[in-house]
C-alpha positions as protocol buffer text, in pm:
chain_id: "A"
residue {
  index: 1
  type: UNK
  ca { x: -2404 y: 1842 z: -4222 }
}
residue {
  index: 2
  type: UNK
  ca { x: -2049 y: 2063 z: -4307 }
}
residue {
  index: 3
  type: UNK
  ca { x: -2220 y: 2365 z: -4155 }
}
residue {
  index: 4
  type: UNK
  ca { x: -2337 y: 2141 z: -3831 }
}
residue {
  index: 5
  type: UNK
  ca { x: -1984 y: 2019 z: -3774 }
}
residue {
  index: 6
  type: UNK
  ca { x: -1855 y: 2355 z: -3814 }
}
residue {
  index: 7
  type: UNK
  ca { x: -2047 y: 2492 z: -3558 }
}
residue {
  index: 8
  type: UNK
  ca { x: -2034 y: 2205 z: -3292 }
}
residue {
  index: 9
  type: UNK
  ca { x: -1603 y: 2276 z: -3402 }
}
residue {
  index: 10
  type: UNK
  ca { x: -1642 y: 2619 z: -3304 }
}
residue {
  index: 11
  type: UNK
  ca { x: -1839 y: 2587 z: -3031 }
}
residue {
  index: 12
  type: UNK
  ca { x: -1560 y: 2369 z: -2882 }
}
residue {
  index: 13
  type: UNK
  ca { x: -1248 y: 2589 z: -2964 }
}
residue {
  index: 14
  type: UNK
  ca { x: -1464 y: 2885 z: -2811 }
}
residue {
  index: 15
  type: UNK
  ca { x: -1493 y: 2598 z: -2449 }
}
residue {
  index: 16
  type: UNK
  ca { x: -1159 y: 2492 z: -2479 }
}
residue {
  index: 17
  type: UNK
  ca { x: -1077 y: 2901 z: -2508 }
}
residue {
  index: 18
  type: UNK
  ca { x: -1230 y: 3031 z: -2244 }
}
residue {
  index: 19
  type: UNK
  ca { x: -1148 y: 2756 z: -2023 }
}
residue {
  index: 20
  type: UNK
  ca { x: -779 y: 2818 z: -2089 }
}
residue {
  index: 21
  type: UNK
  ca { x: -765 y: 3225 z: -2043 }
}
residue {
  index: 22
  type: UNK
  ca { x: -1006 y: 3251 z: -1731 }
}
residue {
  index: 23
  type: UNK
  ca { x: -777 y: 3386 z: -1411 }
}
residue {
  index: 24
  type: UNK
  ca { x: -811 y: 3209 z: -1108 }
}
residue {
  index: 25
  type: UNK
  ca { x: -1057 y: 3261 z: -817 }
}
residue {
  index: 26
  type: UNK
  ca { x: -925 y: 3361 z: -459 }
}
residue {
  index: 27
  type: UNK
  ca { x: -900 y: 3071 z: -217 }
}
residue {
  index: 28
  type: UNK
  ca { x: -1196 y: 3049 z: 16 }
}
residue {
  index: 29
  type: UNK
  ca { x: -1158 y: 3241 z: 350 }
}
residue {
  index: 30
  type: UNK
  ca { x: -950 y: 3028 z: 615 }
}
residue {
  index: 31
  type: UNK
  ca { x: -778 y: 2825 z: 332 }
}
residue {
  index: 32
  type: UNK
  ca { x: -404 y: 2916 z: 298 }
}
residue {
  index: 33
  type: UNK
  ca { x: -334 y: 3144 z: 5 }
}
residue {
  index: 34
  type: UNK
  ca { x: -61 y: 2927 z: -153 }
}
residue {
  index: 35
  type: UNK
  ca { x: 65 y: 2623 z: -148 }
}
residue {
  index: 36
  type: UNK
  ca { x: 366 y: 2418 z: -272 }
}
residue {
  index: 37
  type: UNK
  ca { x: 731 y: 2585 z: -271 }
}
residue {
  index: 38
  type: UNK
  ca { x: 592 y: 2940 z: -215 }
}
residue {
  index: 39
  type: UNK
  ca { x: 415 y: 2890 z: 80 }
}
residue {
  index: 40
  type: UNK
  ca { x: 487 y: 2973 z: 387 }
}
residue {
  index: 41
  type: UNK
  ca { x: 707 y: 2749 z: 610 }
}
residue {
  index: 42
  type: UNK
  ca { x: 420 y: 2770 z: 886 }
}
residue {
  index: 43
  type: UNK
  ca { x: 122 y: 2665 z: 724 }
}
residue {
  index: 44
  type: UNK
  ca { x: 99 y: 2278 z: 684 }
}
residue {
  index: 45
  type: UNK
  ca { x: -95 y: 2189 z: 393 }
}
residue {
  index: 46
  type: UNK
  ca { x: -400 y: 1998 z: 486 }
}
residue {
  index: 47
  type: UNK
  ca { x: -267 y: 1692 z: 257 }
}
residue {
  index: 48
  type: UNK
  ca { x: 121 y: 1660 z: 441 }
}
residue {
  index: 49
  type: UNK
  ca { x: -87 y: 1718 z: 775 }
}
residue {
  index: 50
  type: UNK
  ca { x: -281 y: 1397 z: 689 }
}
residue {
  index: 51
  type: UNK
  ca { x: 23 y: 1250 z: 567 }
}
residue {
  index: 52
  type: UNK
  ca { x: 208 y: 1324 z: 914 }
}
residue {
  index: 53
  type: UNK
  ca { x: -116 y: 1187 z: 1075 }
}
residue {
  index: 54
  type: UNK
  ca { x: -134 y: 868 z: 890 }
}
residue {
  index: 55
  type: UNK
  ca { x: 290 y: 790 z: 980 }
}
residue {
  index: 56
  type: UNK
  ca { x: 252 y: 858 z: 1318 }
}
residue {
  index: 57
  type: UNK
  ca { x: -29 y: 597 z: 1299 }
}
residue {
  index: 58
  type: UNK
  ca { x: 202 y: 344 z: 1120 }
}
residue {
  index: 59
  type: UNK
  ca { x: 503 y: 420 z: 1326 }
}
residue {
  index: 60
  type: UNK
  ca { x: 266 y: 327 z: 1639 }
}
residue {
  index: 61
  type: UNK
  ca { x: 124 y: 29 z: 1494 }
}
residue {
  index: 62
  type: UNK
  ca { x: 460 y: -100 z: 1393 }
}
residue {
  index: 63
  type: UNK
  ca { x: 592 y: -67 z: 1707 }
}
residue {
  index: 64
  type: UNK
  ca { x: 322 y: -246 z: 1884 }
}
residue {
  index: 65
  type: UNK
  ca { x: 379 y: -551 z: 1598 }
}
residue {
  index: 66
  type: UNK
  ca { x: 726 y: -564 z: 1695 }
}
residue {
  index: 67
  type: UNK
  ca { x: 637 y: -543 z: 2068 }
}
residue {
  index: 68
  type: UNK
  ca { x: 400 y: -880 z: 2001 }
}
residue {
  index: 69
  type: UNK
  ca { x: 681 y: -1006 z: 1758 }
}
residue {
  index: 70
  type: UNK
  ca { x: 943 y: -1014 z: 2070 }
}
residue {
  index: 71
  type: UNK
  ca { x: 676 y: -1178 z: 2279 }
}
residue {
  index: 72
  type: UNK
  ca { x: 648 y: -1475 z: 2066 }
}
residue {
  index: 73
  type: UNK
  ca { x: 988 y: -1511 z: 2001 }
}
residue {
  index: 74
  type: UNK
  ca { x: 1109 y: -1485 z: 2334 }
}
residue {
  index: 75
  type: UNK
  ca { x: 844 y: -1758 z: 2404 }
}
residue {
  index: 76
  type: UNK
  ca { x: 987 y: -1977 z: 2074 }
}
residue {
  index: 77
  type: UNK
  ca { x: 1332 y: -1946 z: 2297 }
}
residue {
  index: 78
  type: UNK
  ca { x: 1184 y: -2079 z: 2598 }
}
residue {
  index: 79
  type: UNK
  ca { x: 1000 y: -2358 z: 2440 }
}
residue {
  index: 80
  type: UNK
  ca { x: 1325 y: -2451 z: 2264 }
}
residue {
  index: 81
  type: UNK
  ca { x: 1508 y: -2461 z: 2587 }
}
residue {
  index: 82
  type: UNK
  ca { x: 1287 y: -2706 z: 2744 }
}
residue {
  index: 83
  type: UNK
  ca { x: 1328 y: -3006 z: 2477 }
}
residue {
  index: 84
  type: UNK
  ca { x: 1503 y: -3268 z: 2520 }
}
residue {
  index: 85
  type: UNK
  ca { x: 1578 y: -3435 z: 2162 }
}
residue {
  index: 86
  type: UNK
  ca { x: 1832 y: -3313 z: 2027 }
}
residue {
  index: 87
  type: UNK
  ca { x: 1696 y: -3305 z: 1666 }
}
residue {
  index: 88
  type: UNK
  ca { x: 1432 y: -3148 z: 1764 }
}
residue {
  index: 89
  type: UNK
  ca { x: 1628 y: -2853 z: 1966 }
}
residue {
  index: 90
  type: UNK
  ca { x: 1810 y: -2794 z: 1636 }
}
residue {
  index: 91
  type: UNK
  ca { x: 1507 y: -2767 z: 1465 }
}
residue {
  index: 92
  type: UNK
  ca { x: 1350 y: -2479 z: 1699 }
}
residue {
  index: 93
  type: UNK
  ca { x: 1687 y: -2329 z: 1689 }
}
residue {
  index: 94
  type: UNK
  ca { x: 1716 y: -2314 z: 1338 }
}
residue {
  index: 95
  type: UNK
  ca { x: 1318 y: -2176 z: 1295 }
}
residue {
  index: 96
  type: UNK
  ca { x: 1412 y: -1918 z: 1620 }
}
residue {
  index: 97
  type: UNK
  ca { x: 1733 y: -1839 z: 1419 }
}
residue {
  index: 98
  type: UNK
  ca { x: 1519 y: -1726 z: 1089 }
}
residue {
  index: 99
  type: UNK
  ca { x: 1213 y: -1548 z: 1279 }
}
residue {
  index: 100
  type: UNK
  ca { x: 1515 y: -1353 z: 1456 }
}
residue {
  index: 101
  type: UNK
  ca { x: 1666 y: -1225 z: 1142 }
}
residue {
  index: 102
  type: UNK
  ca { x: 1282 y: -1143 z: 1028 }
}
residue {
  index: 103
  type: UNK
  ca { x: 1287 y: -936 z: 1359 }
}
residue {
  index: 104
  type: UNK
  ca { x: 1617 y: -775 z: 1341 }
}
residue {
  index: 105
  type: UNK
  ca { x: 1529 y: -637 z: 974 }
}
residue {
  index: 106
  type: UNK
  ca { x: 1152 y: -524 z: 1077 }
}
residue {
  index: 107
  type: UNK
  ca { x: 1336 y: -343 z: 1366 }
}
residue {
  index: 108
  type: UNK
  ca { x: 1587 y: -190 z: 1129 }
}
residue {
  index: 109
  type: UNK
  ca { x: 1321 y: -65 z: 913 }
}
residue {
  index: 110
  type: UNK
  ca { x: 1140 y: 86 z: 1198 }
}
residue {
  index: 111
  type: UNK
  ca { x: 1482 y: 267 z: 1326 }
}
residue {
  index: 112
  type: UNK
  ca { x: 1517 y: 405 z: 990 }
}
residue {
  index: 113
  type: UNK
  ca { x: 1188 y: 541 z: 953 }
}
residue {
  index: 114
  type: UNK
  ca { x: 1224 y: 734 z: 1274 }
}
residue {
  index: 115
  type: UNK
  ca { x: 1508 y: 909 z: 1161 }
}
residue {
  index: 116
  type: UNK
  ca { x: 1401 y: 975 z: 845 }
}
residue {
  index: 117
  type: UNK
  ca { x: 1070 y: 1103 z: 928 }
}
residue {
  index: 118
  type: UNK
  ca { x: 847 y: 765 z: 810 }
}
residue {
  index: 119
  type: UNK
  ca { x: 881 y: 812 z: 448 }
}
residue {
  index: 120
  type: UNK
  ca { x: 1154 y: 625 z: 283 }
}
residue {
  index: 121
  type: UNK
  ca { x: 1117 y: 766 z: -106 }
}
residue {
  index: 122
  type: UNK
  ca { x: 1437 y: 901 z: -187 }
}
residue {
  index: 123
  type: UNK
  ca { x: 1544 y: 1253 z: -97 }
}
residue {
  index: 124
  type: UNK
  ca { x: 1208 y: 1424 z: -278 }
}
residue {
  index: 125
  type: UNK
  ca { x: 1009 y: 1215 z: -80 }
}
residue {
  index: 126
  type: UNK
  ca { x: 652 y: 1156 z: -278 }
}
residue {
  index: 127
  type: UNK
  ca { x: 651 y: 1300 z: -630 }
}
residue {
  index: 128
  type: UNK
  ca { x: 386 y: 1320 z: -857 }
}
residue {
  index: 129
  type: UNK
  ca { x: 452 y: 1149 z: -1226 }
}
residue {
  index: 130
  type: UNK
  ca { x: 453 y: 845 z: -1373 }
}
residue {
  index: 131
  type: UNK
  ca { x: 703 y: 597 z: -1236 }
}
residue {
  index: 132
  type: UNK
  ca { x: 931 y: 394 z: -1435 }
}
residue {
  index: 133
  type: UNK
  ca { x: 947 y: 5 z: -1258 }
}
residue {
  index: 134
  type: UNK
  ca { x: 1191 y: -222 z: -1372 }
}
residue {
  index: 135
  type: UNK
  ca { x: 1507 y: -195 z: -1619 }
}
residue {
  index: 136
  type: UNK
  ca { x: 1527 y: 63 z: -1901 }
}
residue {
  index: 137
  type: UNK
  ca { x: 1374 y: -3 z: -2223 }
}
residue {
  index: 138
  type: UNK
  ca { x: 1639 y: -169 z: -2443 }
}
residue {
  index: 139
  type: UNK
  ca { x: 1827 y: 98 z: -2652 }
}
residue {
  index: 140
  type: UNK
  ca { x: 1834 y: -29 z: -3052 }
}
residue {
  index: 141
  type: UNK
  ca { x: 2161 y: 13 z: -3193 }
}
residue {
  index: 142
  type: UNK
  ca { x: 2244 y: 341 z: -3421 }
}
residue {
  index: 143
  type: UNK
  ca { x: 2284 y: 264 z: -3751 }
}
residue {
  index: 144
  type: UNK
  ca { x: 2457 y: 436 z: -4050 }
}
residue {
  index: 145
  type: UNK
  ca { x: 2346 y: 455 z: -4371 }
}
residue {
  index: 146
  type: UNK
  ca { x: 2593 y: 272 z: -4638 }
}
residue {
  index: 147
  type: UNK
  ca { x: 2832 y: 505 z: -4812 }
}
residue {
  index: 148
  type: UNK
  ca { x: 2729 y: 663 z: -5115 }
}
residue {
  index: 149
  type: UNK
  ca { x: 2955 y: 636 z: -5399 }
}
């Protein structure tokens, strides 16, 4: 049983090994040689070429929600205009009022992701790791051990 375990052990280690010191294999032909902070500034990784893809698609789509979004309002305004009780104009007003604000902030947001190329996650944009949500873990208070005498 010790001499099983032993060599199942080794066997591992000698995996684990061999796995760690191999060097690595050339990129296939027609892949870019390097990628990441050493590449070179005119090859697009395939992934950020997606990415780019994929904003342009959400930029377009957003615009075309906000084009619908100033339809119906503008239509909420003209229904509003036509009524004639006067609690009832205040109502529309006051629902017009909060689906403008909506609108202003959506069109905001849209502004800002022009000029900030579509991503809005801090200066590093996307970054792999673990992210930390919510407040930091509560810090326990440093204590010091009673004076000897």
């Amino acid at each position: 049983m010790i001499r099983g375990t032993f060599l199942l052990a080794l066997t591992l280690s000698t995996a684990t090994l061999f796995a760690q010191t191999t060097t690595p294999q050339a990129p296939p032909p027609g892949a870019p040689a390097q990628t990441g902070a050493g590449a070179a500034p005119s090859q697009v990784p395939p992934r950020r070429q997606q990415m780019q893809q994929m904003q342009e698609q959400h930029m377009q789509k957003m615009q075309q929600q906000l084009q619908q979004f100033r339809t119906l309002l503008d239509k909420m305004k003209a229904d509003a205009a036509k009524l004639q009780d006067p609690a009832g104009k205040q109502v529309a007003q006051d629902n017009i009022d909060l689906w403008q604000a909506l609108y202003d902030h959506m069109e905001g947001m849209q502004q800002m992701m022009q000029q900030h190329g579509g991503m809005m996650m801090g200066p590093g944009g996307m970054r792999p790791g673990p992210r930390r949500m919510g407040p930091p873990p509560a810090q326990q208070p440093k204590t010091t051990p009673p004076p000897q005498s």
